[in-house]
N, C-alpha and C positions, 0 to 999 in steps of 0.2 A: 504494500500500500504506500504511502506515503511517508517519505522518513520525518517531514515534521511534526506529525504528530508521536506524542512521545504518552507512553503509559498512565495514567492523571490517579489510579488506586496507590490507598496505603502507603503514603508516604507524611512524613514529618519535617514541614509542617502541612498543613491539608492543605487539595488541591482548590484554585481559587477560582472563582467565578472570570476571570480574566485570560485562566490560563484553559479553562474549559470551550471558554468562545475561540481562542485562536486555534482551537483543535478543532473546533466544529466549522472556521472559516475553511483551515484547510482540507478537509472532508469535501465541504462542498465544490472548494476550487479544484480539488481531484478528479471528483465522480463526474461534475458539469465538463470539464476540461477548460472555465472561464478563470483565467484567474484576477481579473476587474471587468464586471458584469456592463455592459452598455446601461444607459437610461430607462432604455424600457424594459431591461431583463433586471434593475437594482432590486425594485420591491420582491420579486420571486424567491429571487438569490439573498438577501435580508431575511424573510422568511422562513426559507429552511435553513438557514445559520440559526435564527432565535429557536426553530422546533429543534434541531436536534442537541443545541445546545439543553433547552428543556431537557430532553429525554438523557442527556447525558450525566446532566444534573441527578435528575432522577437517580438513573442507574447508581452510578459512584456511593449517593449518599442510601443507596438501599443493600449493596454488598456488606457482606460478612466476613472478616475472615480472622483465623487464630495465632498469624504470624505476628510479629511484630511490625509496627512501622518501618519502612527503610529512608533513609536518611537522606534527604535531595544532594548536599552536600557530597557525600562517600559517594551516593551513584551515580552520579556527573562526572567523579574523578576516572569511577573503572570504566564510563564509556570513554572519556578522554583517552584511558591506556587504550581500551580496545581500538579504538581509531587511529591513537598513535601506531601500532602493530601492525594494522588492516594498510593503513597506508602509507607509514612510514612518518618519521616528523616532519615539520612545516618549517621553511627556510628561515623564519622568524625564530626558531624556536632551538636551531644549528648554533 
């Protein structure tokens, strides 16, 4: 799917109503293949950004589960390794 959207469960601190709409923009800039809707197509494309943002909402705050929170901090860092690995470092970083 889409690598911007990133996992929004079970993390510390919770996920935020900011960070669920920019997952739900890029959903629909995916599936449409718009990634800035024309004038006439805004309200459509506005609309299902608020509905599945709703449903998302939903969701998230309706899961369960018995693990611990993971920590936004520490899992940033292993994707960073993982990236760094997958692709080598970045010349800024040499």
């Amino acid at each position: 799917m889409c690598r911007n959207i990133r996992e929004l469960f079970n993390f510390d601190p919770p996920v935020t109503v900011g960070e669920i709409r920019a997952a739900s923009i890029q959903y629909v800039r995916k599936i449409s293949g718009i990634n800035k809707p024309s004038k006439v197509n805004e309200p459509v494309f506005l609309k299902a950004v608020d509905e599945i943002s709703s449903a998302s909402m939903h969701l998230l705050s309706s899961l369960q589960t018995s693990t611990p929170a993971k920590n936004r901090d520490v899992e940033a860092a292993k994707a960073k390794a993982r990236s760094a690995k997958r692709f080598g470092a970045q010349e800024s970083e040499r």
